[in-house]
C-alpha positions as CSV (number, residue, x, y, z in Angstrom):
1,X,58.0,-19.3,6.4
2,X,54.7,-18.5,6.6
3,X,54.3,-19.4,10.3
4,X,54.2,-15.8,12.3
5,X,54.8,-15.9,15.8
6,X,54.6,-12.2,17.6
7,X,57.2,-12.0,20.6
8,X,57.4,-9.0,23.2
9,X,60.2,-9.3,25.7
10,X,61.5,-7.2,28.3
11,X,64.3,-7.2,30.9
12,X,64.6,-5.9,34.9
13,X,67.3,-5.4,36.9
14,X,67.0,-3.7,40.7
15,X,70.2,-2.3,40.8
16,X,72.4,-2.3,37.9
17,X,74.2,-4.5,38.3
18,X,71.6,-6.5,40.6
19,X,69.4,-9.3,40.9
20,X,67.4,-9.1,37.6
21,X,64.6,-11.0,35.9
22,X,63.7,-11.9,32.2
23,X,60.1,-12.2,30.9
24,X,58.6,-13.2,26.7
25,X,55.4,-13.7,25.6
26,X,54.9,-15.6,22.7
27,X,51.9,-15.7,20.1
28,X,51.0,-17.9,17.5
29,X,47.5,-17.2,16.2
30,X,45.1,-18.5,19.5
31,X,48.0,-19.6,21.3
32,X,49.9,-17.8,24.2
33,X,53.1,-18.8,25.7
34,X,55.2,-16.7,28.6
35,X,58.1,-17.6,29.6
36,X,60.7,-15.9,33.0
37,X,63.2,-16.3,34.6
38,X,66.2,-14.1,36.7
39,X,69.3,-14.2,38.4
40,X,70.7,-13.0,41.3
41,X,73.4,-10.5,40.1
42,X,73.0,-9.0,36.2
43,X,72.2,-6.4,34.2
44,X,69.3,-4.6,32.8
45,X,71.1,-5.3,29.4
46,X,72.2,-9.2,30.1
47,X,68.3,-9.3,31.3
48,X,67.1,-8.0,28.0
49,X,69.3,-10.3,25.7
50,X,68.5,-13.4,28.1
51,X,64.8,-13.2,27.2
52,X,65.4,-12.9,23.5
53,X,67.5,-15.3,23.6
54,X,64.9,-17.6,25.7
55,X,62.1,-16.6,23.5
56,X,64.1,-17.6,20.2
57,X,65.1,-21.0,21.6
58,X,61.7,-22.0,22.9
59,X,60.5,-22.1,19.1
60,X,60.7,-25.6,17.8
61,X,60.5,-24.8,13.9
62,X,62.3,-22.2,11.6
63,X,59.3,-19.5,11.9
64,X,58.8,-15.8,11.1
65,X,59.5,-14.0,14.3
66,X,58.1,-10.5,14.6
67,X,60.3,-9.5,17.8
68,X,58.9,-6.6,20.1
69,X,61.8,-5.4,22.4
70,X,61.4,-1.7,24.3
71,X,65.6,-1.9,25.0
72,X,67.2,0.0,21.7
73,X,70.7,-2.0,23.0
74,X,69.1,-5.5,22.4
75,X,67.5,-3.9,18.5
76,X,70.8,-2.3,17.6
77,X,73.2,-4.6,18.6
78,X,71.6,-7.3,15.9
79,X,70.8,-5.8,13.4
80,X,73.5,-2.6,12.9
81,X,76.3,-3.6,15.6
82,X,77.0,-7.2,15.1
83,X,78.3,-7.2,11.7
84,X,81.1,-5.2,12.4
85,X,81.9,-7.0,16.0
86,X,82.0,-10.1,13.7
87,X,84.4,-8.9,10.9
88,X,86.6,-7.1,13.8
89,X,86.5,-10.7,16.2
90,X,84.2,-10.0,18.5
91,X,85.9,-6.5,19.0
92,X,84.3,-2.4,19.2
93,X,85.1,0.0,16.4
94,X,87.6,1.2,19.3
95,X,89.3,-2.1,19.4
96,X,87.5,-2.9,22.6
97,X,86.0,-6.4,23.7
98,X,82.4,-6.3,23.0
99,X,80.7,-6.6,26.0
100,X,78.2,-10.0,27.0
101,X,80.1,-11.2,24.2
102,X,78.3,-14.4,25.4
103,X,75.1,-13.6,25.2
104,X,75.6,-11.9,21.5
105,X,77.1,-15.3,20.6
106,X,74.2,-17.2,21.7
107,X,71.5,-14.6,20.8
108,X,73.1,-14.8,17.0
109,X,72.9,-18.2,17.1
110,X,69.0,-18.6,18.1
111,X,68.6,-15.9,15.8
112,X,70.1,-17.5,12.9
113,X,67.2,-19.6,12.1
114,X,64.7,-17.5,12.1
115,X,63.6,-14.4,10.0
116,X,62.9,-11.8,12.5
117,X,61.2,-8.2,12.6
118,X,62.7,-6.1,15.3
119,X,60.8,-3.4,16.7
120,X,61.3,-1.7,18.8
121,X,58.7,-0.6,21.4
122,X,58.6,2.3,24.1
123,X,58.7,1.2,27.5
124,X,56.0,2.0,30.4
125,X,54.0,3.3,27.3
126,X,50.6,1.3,27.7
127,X,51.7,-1.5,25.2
128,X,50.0,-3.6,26.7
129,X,52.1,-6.9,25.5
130,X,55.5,-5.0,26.8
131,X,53.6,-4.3,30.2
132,X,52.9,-8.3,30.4
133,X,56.4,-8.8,29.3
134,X,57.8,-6.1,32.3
135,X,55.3,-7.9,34.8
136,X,57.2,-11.0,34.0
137,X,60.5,-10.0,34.4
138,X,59.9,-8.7,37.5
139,X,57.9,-11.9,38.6
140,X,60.9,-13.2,37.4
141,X,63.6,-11.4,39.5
142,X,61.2,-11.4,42.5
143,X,63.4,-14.5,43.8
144,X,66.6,-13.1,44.1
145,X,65.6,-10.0,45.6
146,X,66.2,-9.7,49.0
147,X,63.3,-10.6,51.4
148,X,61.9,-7.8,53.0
149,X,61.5,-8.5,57.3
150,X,58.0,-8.6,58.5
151,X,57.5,-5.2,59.0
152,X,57.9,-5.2,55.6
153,X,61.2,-3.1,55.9
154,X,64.4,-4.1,53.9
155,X,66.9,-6.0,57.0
156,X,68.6,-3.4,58.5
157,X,72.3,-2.9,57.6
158,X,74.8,-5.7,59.0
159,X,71.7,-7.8,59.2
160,X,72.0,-10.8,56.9
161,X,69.2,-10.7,53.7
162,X,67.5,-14.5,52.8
163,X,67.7,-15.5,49.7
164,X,65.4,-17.8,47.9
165,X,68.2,-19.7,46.4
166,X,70.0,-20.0,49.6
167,X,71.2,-24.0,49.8
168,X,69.3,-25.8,52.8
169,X,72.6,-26.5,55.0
C-alpha cells in the first residue's frame, strides 16, 4: 500500500442531541475531495463517526489512510476501545451496551481495509485542514437547522420552525 491518502474530518452538532452535520476532506497527492452531509437530530459523536465512516467508504482501493480527527472519542474508540467491546459482544467493561453500536459496526468495517494512522488533532487550533473539515460540517448541518424569520431572529416560541427537509404536502 503505497497509495497515501491524508483525511481530516470533523463533526457538529447544535444542540447535543440536535441537528448535526458531517464534513472530510480527502487528499491524494494533487487531488482534493470534500465530502458533507447532516441530519436533523444526532450527536456531536454520531456526527464525528459518520464522517469517518463516509470518508473511508468513499475510497475505491485498499489504500494507506493517514486519518486526522480532532474528537479523542472517534481515535479511542478504534484503536484502544473496540477490542474489548468485540471480545465482550458489543458490551462496556461495565457490562453495558456500547453506545452507536451501529456506527462502530460500520466504521470497523470501512476501516478494515485499510491501514490507517489516527491522529488526532486539536480542534479550533488553526489546522487549517480541521478548520475546512468544521466549515463542512456545519455547511453540512446548515439544512436541518431551523430557519431563522426575516428579521433574522429564531421563530418565536409556539411558532412553528421550517425545515428544509419538510415534504411538499
Amino acid at each position: 500500500m503505497a497509495e497515501t491518502v491524508i483525511i481530516h474530518t470533523d463533526g457538529a452538532c447544535s444542540g447535543n442531541p440536535g441537528p448535526g452535520g458531517w464534513g472530510a476532506v480527502l487528499q491524494f497527492g494533487q487531488h482534493v475531495r470534500e465530502l458533507k452531509g447532516g441530519a436533523a437530530e444526532t450527536t456531536n459523536n454520531r456526527m464525528e463517526m459518520t464522517a469517518a465512516i463516509e470518508a473511508l467508504t468513499t475510497l475505491t482501493r485498499a489504500c494507506a489512510v493517514e486519518l486526522h480527527t480532532d474528537s479523542t472519542y472517534l481515535r479511542d474508540g478504534l484503536t484502544k476501545w473496540i477490542f474489548g467491546w468485540k471480545k465482550n459482544g458489543w458490551k462496556t467493561s461495565d457490562k453495558k451496551p456500547v453506545k452507536n453500536l451501529d456506527l462502530w459496526q460500520a466504521l470497523d468495517a470501512a476501516a478494515a481495509r485499510h491501514e490507517i494512522d489516527w491522529r488526532w488533532v486539536k480542534g479550533h487550533a488553526g489546522d487549517a485542514m480541521n478548520e475546512r473539515a468544521d466549515a463542512l460540517a456545519n455547511e453540512g448541518m446548515a439544512p436541518f437547522k431551523p430557519k431563522k424569520d426575516e428579521a433574522g431572529e429564531k421563530p418565536a416560541k409556539g411558532k412553528r420552525p421550517e425545515y428544509s427537509d419538510k415534504p411538499p404536502f
